[in-house]
N, C-alpha and C positions, 0 to 999 in steps of 0.2 A: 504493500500500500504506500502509494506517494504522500509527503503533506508539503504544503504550500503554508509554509510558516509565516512568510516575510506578508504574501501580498493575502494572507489571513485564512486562520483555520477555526469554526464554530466546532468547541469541542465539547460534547455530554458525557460525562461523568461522572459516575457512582460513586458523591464523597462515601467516605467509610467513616463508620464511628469516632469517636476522639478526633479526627481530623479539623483542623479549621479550614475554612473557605482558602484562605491567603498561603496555610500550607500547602493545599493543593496544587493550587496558582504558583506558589515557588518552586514545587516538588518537578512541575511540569517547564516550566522556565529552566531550572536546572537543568533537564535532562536535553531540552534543543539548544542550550548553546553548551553542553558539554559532546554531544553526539552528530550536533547539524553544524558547531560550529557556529553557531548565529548570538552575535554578543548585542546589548542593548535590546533585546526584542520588545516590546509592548504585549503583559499579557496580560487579562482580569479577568474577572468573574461578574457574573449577570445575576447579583443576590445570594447574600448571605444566608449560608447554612448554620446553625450553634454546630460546638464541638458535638453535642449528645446526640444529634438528628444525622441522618444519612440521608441517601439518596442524591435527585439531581440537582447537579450544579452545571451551570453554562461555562465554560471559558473560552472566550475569544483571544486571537493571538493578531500581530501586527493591526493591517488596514481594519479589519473587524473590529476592533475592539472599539471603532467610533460608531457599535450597534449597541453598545452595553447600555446604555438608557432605554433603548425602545424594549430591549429584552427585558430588562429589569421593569419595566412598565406593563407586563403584560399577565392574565390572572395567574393563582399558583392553586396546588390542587396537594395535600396531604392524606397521609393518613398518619392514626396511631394509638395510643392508649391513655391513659387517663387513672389515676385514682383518687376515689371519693375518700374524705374523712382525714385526710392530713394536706399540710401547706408547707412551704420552704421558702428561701428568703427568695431563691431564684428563680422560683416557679417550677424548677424542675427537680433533676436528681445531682446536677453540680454540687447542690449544698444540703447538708445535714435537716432532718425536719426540724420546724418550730412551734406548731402546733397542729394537733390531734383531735378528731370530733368523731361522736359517734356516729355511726350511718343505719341504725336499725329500722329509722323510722323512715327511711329514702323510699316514695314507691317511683314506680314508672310513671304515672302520670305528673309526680313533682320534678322528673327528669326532663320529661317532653312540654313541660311548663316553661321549666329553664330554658330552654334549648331553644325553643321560640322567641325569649326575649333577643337573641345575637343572633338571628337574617336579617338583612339588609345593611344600612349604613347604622354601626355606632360608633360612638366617642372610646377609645382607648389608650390605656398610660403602656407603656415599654415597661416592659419589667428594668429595676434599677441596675438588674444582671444584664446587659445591654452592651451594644455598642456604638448607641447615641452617643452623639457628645453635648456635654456640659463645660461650656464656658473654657472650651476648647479640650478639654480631656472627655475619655471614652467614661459613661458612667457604670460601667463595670468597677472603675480604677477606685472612686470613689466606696464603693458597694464592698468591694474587699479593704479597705482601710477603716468599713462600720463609720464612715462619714455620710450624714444623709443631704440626700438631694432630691430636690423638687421634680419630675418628672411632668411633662406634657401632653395634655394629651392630645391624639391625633384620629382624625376622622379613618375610619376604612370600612371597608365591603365585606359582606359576608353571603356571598350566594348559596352555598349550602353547609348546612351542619349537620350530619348525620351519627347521628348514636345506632352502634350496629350489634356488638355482640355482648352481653352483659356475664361478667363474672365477678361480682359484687366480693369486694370493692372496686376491681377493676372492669373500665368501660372501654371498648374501643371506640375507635371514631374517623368520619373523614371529614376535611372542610374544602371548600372551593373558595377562597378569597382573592380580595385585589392587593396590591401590592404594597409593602409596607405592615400586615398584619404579622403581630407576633402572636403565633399559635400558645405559648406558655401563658401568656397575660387573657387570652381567651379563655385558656381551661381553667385559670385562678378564678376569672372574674366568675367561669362556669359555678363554681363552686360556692361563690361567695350567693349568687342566687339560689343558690337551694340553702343558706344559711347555715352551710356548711363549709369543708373545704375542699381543693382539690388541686393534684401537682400532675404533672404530665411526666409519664414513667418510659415512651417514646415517639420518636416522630420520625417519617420518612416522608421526602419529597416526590412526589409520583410522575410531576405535571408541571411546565413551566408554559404555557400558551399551548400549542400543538405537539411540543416536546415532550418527550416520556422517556422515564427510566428504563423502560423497555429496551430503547436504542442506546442505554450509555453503556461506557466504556468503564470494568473495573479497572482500577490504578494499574493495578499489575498487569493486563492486558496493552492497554494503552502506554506503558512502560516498553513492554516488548516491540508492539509495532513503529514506537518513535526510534528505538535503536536500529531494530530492521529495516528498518527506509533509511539509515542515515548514509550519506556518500559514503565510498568506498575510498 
């Protein structure tokens, strides 16, 4: 397989777990100007994945990468899991719990109660585990130093939210949203409407516009084929 680095390659890629967006994006930079020879290249990513979520990430390389707004502006489609009756500061499993609620009295109908209130457009804060910036720092930096910070909130879209397989405490789920949704701060606030709580235990990206994880490339594949096309 040939790639055309310089004049731009749209690449789909299955982050892996722990991975950040930006490792990826170097991991794959590394390897064309160590194997292609191509120094300086231009390369990024079309939205940020957290380390704990897998799935598709876009990265565009040289000319391409002046599509990384349109990419990044277009819906995203999840799936994943959910548990009811505990919260953490990050919304997720990054951080140790902080509190714990009973869930015996949850029926189905108080879930699909919830669940109705987030279709359409609402008001939503970033969790403070982020990589917003405040006042020019990431407000992650802030969040692990236990310095508090004011958080924004930001309109976004919610086309569909589906609650699918129930293993109480644990819920699966998929969302269809527009851009800019942080699925952890959805599953919190999930939780905080049933007057309860709830942290998101994982997430995979499925769907970036017409794009599917179906078509990406794991690291290690894509590893291989960047070395095997490299000149001779």
């Amino acid at each position: 397989m040939a790639f055309a680095f310089e004049t731009g390659e749209l690449l789909l890629v299955d982050k892996p777990l722990t991975w950040t967006s930006f490792d990826a994006v170097n991991y794959i930079r590394s390897l064309i100007r160590r194997f292609h020879q191509i120094s300086g290249l231009k390369v990024g990513h079309a939205g940020t994945l957290d380390p704990l979520a897998t799935g598709l990430l876009i990265i565009c390389t040289g000319k391409l990468t002046k599509q990384i707004q349109y990419l990044q502006d277009m819906e995203k489609v999840y799936t994943g899991t959910m548990r009811l009756g505990v919260t953490t500061p990050s919304f997720d499993l990054e951080t140790e719990p902080d509190g714990f609620f009973p869930i015996e009295g949850i029926t189905h109908s108080m879930l699909e109660e919830a669940r109705q209130k987030f279709l359409g457009k609402i008001d939503q804060y970033p969790p403070v585990f982020s990589a917003v910036k405040i006042d020019g720092k990431r407000a992650f930096s802030y969040a692990r130093r236990n310095k508090e910070v004011e958080m924004e909130a930001r309109q976004v879209t919610i086309n569909d939210f589906t609650l699918s397989t129930f293993h109480l405490p644990d819920i699966d789920f998929s969302v269809r949203c527009s851009k800019g949704t942080y699925i952890r701060s959805l599953i919190n606030d999930f939780g905080l409407a049933l007057n309860n709580g709830a942290t998101l235990t994982s997430l995979r990206r499925t769907k970036i516009g017409d794009y599917s994880v179906e078509n990406a490339w794991p690291l290690e594949k894509l590893k291989n084929a960047i070395i095997d096309s490299a000149p001779v």
